[in-house]
Structure formats: structure tokens, C-alpha cells
C-alpha positions in Angstrom: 8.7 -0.3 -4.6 8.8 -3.1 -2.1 10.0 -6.4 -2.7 8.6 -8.8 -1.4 10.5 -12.2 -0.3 11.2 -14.1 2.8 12.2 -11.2 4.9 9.2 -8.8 3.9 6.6 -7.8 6.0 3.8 -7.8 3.5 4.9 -12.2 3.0 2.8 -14.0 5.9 -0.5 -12.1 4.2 0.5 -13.3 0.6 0.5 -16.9 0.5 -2.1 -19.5 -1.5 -4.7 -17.8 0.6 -4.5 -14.2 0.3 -7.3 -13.4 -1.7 -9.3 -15.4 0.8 -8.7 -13.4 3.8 -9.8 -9.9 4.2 -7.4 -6.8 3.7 -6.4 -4.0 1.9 -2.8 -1.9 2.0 -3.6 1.6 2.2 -0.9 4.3 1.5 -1.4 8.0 2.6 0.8 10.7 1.7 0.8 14.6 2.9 3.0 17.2 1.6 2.9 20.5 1.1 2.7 22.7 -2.3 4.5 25.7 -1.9 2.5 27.2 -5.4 -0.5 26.3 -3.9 0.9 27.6 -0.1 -1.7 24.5 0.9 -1.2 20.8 2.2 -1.6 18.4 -0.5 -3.0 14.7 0.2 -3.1 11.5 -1.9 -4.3 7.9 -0.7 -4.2 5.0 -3.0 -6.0 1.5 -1.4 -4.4 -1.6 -2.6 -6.5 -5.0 -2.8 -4.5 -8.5 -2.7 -5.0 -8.7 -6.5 -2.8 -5.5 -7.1 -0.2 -7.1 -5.1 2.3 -9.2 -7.3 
């Protein structure tokens, strides 16, 4: 988790207006599966809504 407060990143994009401007956070992560002997991926998009 992130938190968000005056020193975050993520603040100047969550004021009053953030679900009026246009953006999405998207997390990507790659590891490998040593079972599997095989990269593994997972992305997850988050919307301004998802963001508390």
C-alpha cells in the first residue's frame, strides 16, 4: 500500500477534480515460477474511483 498525503506522488492528481481529468494507475508485475520453469505476469489498471 501507498499512502497517500502531502508528500505522495499520486496527491496533485487526487484533488476535487480527479475524476474529471483523464487517467488510470497501472501496475505490472513479472516474476518467475520456478514449478512452472516460466515467467509469470499480472497487470491490474486502477481508475480514480478505486483510489481512496
Amino acid at each position: 500500500m501507498h499512502s497517500i498525503d502531502d508528500s505522495s506522488p499520486l496527491q496533485e492528481y487526487l484533488g476535487k477534480s480527479a475524476i474529471e481529468r483523464q487517467w488510470h494507475l497501472l501496475i505490472t508485475f513479472t516474476g518467475y515460477h520456478e514449478s512452472l520453469a516460466n515467467q509469470v505476469y499480472a497487470r491490474h489498471v486502477y481508475l480514480p474511483k478505486d483510489v481512496r
